[in-house]
C-alpha positions as CSV (number, residue, x, y, z in Angstrom):
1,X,-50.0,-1.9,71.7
2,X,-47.4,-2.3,68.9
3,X,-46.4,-5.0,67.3
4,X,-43.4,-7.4,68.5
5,X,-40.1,-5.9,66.7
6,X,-38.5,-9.4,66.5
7,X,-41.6,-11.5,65.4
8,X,-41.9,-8.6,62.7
9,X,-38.5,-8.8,61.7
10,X,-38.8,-13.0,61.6
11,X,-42.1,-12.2,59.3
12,X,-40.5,-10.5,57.1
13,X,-37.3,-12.3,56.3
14,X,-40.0,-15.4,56.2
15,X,-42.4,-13.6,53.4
16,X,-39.7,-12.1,51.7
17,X,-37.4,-14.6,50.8
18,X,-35.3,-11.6,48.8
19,X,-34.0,-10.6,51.9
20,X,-31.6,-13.6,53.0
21,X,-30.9,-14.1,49.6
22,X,-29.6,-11.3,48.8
23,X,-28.1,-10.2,52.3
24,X,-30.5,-7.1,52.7
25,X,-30.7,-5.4,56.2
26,X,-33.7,-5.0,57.9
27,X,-33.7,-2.4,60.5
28,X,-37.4,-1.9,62.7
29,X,-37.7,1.3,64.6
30,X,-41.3,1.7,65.8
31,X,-42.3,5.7,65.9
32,X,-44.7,6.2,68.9
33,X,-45.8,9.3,68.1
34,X,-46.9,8.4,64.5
35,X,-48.1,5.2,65.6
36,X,-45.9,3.3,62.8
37,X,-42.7,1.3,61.9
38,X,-39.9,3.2,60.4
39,X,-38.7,0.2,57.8
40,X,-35.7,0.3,56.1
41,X,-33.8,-2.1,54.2
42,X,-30.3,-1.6,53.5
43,X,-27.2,-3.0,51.5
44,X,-24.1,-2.0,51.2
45,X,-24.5,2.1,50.6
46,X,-27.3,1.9,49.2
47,X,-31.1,2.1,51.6
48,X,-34.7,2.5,51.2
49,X,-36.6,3.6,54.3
50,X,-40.8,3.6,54.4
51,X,-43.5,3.8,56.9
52,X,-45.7,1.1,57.9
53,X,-48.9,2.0,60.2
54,X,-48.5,-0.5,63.2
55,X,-52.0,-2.1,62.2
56,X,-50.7,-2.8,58.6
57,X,-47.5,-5.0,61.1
58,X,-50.7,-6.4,62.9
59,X,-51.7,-7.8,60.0
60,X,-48.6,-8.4,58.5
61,X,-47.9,-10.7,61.7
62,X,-51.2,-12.5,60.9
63,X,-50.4,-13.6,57.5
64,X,-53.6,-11.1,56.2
65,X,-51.3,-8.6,54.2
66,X,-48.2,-7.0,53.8
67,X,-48.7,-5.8,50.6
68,X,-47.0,-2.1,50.8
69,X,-44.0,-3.1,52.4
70,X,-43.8,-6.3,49.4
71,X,-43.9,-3.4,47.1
72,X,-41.0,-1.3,48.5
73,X,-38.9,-4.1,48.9
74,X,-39.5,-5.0,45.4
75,X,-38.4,-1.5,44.3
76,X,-35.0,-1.9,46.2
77,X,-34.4,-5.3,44.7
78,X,-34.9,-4.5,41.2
79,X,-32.9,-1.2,42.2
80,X,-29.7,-2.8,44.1
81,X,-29.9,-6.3,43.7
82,X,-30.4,-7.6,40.7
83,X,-27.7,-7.5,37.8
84,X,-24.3,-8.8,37.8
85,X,-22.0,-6.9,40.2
86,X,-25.3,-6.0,42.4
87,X,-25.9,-7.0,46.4
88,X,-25.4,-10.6,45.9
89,X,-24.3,-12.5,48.5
């Protein structure tokens, strides 16, 4: 059974503290087929999408890791958010 989209999106702005800092979308689309979450964040024009297997979200939910999705959201941070005329809210 997959993971609960809402509790996911909650854990994610709750780990993450980039994301209502700096406005960043989070859109949750879970792929049945493939057994994952389509991730991506977004601001402004700019997005990042990446795959999470829905076990990785289990655990994510269960505070036990959520390390590959930390990573990617770290590359879109230090990509669109930081400087001075980046997606700061």
């Amino acid at each position: 059974m997959a993971a609960d989209k809402q509790a996911l999106a909650k854990k994610i702005e709750a780990m993450y503290p980039e994301v209502p800092e700096h406005g960043i979308d989070v859109q949750l689309e879970f792929l049945a087929d493939e057994d994952s979450w389509l991730v991506t964040f977004s601001k402004g024009e700019h997005s990042l999408a990446t795959h999470m297997d829905d076990a990785d979200a289990q655990k994510c939910l269960q505070d036990i890791e959520c390390v590959h999705l930390g990573v990617q959201l770290g590359r879109f941070v230090d990509n669109y958010c930081r400087g001075a005329d980046a997606c700061r809210t």
